[in-house]
N, C-alpha and C positions, 0 to 999 in steps of 0.2 A: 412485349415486344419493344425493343429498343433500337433507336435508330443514331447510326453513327457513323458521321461524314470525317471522310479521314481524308489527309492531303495528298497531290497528285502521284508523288513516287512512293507514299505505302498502298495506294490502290494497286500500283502498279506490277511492286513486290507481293502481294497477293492477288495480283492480274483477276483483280474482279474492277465493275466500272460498276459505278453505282453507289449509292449507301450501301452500310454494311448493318442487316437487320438481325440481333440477336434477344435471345429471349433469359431472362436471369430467374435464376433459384434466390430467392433472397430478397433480404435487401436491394437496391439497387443503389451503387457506390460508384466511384471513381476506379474505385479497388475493384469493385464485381465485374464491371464493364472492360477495362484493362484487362482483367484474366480472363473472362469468356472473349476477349480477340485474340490473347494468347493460346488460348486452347484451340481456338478453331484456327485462328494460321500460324500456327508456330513459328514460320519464318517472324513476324513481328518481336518476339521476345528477345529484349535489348534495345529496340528503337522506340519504344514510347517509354517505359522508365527502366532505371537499371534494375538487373537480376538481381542480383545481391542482393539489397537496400527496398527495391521494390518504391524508390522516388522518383519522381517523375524527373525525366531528363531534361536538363535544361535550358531547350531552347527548343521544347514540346510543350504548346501551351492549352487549354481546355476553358470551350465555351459553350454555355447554353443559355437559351428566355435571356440573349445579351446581357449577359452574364460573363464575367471571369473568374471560372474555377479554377485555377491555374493553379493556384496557392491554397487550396482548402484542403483539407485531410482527406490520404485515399478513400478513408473507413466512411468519409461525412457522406449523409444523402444529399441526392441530387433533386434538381425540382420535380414535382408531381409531373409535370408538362412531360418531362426526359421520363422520368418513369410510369407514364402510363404512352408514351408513343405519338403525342400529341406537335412533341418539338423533339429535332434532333439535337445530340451530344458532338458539338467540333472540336477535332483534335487539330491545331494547327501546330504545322514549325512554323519557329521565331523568324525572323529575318535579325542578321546581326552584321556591322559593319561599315564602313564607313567611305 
């Protein structure tokens, strides 16, 4: 079980309130976690990284155990903490501007 707190207006686009709890086949990745939120809300696909490419968008940032995974590889594993359900995975957007 994987827990994964997303920012106000993609809770909002998938109108759940709450953490978003899912369970992974696998490894558990940047990349695995990404695509089981895509699978289950499909409206999300395109707002956390691009289709095509499958990188992370850039001004969507990922944090865990205070941590910035922002920049690691979709494929790299996440800490034990996020993959055993101990700590949640934060997706934040950036703030950009001046």
């Amino acid at each position: 079980m994987i827990r994964v707190v997303l920012p106000a207006h993609l809770k909002t686009l998938i109108r759940q309130q709450g953490d978003v709890v899912l369970d992974i086949e696998g490894p558990v990745t940047l990349g695995s976690v990404v695509g089981a939120l895509e699978a289950r809300f499909p409206v999300l696909r395109g707002t956390i990284r691009d289709p095509a490419s499958l990188r992370r968008r850039p001004f969507v940032r990922f944090f865990a155990c205070e941590q910035d995974l922002s920049h690691d590889a979709m494929d790299a594993p996440l800490p034990d903490e996020v993959a055993q359900g101990r700590e949640p995975l934060f997706v934040i957007g950036a703030m950009a501007g001046g």
